[in-house]
PQR file of N, CA, C, O and H, with PARSE charges and radii, in Angstrom:
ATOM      1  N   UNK A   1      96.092 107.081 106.887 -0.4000 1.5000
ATOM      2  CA  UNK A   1      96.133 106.509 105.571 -0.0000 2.0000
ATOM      3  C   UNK A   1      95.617 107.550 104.586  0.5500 1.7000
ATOM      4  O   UNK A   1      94.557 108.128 104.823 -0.5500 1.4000
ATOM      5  N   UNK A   2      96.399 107.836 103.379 -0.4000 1.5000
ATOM      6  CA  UNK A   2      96.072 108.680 101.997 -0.0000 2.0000
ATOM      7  C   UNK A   2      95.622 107.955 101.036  0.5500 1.7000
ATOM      8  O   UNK A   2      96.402 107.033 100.799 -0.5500 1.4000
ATOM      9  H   UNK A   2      97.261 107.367 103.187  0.4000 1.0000
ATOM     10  N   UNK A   3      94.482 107.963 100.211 -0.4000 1.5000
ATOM     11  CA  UNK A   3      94.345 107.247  99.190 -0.0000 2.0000
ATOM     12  C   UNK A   3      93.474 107.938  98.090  0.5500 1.7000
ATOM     13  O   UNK A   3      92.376 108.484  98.199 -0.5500 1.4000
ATOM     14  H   UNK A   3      93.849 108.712 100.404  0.4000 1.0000
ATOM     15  N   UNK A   4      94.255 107.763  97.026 -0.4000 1.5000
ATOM     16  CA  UNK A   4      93.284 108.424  95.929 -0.0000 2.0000
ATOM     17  C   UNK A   4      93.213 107.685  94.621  0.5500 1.7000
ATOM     18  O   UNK A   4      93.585 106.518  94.500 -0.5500 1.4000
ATOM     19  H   UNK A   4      95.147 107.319  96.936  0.4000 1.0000
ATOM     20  N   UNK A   5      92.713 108.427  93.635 -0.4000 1.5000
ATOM     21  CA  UNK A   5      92.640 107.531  92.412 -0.0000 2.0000
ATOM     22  C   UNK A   5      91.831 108.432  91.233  0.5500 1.7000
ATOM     23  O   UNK A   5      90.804 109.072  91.458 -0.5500 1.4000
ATOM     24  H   UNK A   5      92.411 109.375  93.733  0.4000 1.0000
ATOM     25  N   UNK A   6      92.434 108.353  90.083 -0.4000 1.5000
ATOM     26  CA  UNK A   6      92.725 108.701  89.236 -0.0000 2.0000
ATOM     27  C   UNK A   6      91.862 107.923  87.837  0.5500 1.7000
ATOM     28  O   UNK A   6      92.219 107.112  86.984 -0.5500 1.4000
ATOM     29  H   UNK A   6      93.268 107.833  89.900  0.4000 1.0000
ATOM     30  N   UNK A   7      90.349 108.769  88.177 -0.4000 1.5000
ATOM     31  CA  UNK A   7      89.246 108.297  87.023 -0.0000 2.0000
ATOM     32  C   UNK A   7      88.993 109.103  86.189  0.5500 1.7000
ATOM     33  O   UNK A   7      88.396 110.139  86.479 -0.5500 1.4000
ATOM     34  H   UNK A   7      90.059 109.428  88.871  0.4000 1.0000
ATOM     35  N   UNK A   8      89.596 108.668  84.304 -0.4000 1.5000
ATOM     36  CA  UNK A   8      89.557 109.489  83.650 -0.0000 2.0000
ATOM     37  C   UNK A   8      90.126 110.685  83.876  0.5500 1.7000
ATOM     38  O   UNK A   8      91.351 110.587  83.809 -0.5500 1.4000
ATOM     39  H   UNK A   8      90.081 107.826  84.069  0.4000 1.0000
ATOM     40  N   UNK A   9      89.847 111.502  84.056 -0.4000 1.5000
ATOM     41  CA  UNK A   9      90.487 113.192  83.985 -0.0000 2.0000
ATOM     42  C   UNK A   9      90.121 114.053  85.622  0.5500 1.7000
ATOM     43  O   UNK A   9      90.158 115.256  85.877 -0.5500 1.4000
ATOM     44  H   UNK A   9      88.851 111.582  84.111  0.4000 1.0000
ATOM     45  N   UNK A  10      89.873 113.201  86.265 -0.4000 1.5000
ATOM     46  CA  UNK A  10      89.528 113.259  87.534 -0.0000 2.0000
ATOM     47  C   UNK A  10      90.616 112.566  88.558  0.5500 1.7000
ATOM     48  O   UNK A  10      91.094 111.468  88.270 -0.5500 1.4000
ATOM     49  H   UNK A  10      89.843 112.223  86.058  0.4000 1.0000
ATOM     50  N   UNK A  11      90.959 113.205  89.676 -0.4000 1.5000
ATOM     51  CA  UNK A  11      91.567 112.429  91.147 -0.0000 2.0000
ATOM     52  C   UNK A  11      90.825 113.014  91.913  0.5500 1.7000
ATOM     53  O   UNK A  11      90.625 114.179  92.256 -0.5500 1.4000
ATOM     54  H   UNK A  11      90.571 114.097  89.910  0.4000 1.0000
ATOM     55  N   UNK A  12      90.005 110.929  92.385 -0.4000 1.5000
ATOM     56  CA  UNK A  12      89.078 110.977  93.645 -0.0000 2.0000
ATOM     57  C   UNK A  12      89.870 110.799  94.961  0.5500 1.7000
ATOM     58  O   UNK A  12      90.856 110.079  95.122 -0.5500 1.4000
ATOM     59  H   UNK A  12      90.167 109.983  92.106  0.4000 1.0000
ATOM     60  N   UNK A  13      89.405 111.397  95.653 -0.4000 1.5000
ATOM     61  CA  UNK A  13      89.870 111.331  97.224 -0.0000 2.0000
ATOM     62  C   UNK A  13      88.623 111.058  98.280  0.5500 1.7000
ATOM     63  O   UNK A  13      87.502 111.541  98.118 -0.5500 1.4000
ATOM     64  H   UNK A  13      88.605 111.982  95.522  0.4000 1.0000
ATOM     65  N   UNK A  14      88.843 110.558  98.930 -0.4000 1.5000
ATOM     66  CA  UNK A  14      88.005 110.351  99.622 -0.0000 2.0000
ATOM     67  C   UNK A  14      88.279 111.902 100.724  0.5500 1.7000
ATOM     68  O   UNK A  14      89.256 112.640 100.596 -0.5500 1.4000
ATOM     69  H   UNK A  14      89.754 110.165  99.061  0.4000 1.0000
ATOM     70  N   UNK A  15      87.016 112.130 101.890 -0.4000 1.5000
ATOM     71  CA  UNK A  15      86.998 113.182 102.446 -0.0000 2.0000
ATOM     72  C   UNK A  15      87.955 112.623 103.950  0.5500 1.7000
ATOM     73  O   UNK A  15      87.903 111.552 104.556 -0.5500 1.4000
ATOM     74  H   UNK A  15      86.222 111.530 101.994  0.4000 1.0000
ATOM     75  N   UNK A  16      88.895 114.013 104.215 -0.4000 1.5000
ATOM     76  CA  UNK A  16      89.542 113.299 105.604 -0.0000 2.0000
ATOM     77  C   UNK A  16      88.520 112.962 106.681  0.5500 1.7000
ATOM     78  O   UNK A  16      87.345 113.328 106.674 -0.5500 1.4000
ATOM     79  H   UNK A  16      88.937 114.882 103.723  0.4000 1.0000
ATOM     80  N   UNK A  17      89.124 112.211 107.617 -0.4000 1.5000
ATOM     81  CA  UNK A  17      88.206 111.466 108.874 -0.0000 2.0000
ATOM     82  C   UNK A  17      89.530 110.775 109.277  0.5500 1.7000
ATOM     83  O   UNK A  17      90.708 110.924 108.954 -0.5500 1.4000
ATOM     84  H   UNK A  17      90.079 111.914 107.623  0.4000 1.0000
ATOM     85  N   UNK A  18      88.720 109.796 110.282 -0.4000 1.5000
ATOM     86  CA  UNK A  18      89.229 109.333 111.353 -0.0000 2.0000
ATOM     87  C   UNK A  18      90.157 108.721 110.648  0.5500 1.7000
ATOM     88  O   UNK A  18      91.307 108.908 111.048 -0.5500 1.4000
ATOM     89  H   UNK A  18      87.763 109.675 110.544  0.4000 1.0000
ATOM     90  N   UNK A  19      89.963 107.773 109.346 -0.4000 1.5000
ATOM     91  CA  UNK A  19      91.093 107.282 108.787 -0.0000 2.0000
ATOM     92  C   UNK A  19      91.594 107.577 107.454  0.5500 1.7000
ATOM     93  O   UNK A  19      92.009 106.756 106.637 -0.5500 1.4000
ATOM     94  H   UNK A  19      89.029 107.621 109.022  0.4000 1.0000
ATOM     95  N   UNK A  20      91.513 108.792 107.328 -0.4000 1.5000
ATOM     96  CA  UNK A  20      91.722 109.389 105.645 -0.0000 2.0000
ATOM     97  C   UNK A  20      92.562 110.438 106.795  0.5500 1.7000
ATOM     98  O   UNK A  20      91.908 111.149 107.558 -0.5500 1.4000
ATOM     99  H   UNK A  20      91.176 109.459 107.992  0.4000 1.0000
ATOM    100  N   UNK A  21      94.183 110.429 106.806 -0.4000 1.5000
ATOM    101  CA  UNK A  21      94.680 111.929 107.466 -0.0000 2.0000
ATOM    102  C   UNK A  21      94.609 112.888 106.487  0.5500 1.7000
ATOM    103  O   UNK A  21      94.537 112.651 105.281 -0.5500 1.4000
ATOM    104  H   UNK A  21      94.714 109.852 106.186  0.4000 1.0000
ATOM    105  N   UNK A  22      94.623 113.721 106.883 -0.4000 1.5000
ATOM    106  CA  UNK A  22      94.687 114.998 105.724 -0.0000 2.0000
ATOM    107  C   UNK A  22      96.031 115.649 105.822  0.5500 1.7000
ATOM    108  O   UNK A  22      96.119 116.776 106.311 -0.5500 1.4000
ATOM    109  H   UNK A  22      94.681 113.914 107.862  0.4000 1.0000
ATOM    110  N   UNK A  23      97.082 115.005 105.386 -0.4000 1.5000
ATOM    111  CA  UNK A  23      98.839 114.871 105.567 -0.0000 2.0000
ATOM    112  C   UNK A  23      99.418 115.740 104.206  0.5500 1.7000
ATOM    113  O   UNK A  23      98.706 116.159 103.294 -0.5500 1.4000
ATOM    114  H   UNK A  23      97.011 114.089 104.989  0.4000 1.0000
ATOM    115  N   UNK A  24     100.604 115.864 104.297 -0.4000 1.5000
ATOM    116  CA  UNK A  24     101.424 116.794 103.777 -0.0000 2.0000
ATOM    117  C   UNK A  24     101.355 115.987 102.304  0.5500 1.7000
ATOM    118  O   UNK A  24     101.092 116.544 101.239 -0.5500 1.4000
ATOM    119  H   UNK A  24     101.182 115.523 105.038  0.4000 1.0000
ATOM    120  N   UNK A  25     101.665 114.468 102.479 -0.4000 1.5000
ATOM    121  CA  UNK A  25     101.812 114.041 100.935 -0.0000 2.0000
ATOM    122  C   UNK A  25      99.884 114.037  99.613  0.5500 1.7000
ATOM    123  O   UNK A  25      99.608 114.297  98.442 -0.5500 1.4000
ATOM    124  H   UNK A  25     101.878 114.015 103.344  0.4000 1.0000
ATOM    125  N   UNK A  26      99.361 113.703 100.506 -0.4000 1.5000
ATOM    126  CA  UNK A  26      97.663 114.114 100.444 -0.0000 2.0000
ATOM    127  C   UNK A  26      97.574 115.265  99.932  0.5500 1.7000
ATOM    128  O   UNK A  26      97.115 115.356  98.794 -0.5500 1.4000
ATOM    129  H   UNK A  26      99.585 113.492 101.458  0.4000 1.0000
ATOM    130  N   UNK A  27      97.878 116.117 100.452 -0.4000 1.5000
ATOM    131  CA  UNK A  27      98.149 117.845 100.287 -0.0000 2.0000
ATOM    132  C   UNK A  27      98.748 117.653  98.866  0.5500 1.7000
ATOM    133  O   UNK A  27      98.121 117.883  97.832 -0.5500 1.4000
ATOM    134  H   UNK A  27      98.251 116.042 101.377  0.4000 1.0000
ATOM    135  N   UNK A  28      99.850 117.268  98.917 -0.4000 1.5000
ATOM    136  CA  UNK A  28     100.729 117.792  97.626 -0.0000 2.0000
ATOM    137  C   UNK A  28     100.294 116.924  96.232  0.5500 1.7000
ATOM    138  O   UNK A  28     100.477 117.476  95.147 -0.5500 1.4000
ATOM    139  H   UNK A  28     100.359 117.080  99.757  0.4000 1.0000
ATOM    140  N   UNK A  29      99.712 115.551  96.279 -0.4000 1.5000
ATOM    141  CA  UNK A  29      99.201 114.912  95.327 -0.0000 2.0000
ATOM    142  C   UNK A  29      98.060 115.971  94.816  0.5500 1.7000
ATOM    143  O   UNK A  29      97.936 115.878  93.595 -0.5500 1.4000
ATOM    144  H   UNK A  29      99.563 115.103  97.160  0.4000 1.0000
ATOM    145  N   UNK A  30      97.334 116.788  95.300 -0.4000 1.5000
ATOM    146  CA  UNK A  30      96.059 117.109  95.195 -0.0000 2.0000
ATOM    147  C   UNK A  30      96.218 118.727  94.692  0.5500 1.7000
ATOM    148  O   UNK A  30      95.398 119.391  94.057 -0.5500 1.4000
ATOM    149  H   UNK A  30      97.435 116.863  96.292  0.4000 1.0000
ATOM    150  N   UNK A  31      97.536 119.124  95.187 -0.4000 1.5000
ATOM    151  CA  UNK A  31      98.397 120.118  94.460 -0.0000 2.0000
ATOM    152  C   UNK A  31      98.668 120.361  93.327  0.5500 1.7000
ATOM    153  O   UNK A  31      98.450 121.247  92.501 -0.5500 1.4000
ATOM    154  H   UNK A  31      98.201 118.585  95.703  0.4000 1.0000
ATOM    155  N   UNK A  32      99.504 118.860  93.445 -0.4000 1.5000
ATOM    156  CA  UNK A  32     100.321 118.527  91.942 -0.0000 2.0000
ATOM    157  C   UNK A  32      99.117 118.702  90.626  0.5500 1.7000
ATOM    158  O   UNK A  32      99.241 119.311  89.564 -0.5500 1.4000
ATOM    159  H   UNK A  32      99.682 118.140  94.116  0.4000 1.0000
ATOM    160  N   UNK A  33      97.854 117.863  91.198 -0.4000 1.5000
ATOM    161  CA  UNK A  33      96.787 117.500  90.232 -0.0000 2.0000
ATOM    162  C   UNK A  33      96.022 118.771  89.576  0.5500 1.7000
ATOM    163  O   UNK A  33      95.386 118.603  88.536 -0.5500 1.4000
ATOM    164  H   UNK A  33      97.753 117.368  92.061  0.4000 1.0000
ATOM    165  N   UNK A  34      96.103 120.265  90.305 -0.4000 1.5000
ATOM    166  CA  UNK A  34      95.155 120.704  89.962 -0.0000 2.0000
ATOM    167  C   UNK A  34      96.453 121.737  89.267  0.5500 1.7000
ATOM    168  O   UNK A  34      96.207 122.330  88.217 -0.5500 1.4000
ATOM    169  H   UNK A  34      96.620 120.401  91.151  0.4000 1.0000
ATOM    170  N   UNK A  35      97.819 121.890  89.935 -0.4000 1.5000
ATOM    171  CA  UNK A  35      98.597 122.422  88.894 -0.0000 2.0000
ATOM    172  C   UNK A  35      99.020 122.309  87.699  0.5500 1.7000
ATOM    173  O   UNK A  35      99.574 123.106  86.943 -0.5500 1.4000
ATOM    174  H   UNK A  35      98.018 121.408  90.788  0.4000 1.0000
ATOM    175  N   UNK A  36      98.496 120.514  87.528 -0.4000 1.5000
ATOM    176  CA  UNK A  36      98.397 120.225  85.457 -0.0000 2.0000
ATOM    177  C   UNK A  36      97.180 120.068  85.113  0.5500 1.7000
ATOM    178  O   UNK A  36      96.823 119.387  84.152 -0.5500 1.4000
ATOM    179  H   UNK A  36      98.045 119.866  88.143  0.4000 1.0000
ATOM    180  N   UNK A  37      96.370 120.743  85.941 -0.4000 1.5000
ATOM    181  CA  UNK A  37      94.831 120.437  85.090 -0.0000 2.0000
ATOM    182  C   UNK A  37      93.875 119.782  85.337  0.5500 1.7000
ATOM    183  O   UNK A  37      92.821 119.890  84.710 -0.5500 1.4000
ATOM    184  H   UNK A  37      96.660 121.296  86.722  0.4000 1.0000
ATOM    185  N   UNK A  38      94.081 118.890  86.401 -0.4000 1.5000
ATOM    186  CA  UNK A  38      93.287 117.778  87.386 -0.0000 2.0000
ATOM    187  C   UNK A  38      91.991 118.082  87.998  0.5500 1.7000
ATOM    188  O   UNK A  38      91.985 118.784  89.009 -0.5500 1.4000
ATOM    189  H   UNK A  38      94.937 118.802  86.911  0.4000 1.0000
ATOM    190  N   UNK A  39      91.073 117.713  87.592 -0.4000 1.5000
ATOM    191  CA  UNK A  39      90.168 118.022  88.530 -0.0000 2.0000
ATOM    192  C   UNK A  39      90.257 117.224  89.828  0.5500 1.7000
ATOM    193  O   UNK A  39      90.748 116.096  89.781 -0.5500 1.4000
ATOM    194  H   UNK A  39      91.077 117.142  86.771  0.4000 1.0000
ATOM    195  N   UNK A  40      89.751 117.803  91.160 -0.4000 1.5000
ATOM    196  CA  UNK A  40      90.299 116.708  92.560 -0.0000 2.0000
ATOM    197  C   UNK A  40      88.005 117.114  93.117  0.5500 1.7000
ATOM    198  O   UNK A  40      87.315 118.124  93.254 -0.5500 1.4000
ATOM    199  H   UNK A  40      89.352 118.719  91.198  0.4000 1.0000
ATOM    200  N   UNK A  41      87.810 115.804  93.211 -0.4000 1.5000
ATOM    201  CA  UNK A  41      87.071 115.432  93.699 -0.0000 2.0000
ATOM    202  C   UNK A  41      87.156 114.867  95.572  0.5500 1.7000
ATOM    203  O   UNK A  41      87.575 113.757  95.901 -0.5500 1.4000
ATOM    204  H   UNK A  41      88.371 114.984  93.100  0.4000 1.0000
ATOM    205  N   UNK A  42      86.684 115.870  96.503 -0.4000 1.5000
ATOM    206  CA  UNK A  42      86.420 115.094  97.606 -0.0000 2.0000
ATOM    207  C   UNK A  42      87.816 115.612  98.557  0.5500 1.7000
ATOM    208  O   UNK A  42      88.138 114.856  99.473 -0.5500 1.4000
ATOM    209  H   UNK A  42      86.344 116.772  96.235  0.4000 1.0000
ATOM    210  N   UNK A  43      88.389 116.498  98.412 -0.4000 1.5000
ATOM    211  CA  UNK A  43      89.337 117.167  98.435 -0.0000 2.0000
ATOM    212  C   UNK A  43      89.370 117.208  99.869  0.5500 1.7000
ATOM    213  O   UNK A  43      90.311 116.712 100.488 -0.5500 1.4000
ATOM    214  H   UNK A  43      88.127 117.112  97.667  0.4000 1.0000
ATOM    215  N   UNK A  44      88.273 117.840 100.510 -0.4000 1.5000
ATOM    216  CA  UNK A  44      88.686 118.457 102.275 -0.0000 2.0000
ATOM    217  C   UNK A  44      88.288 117.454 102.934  0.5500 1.7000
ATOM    218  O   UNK A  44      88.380 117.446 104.162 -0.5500 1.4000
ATOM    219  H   UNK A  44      87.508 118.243 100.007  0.4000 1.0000
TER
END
């Protein structure tokens, strides 16, 4: 499971584990975010 969220000028992620995968679409949300400016909280 991927899940994030988007506070203020920030995308939180929780850290991968047993049930956070650290997957290709995870990857690329966290991509996308910091290629327009995003700060990504909680990232690895």
């Amino acid at each position: 499971m991927s899940i994030a969220f988007r506070i203020n000028d920030k995308l939180v992620t929780p850290l991968t584990s047993d049930t956070i995968l650290d997957g290709v679409s995870r990857k690329t949300v966290i991509q996308v975010a910091k290629d327009i400016g995003i700060d990504v909280e909680g990232e690895i």
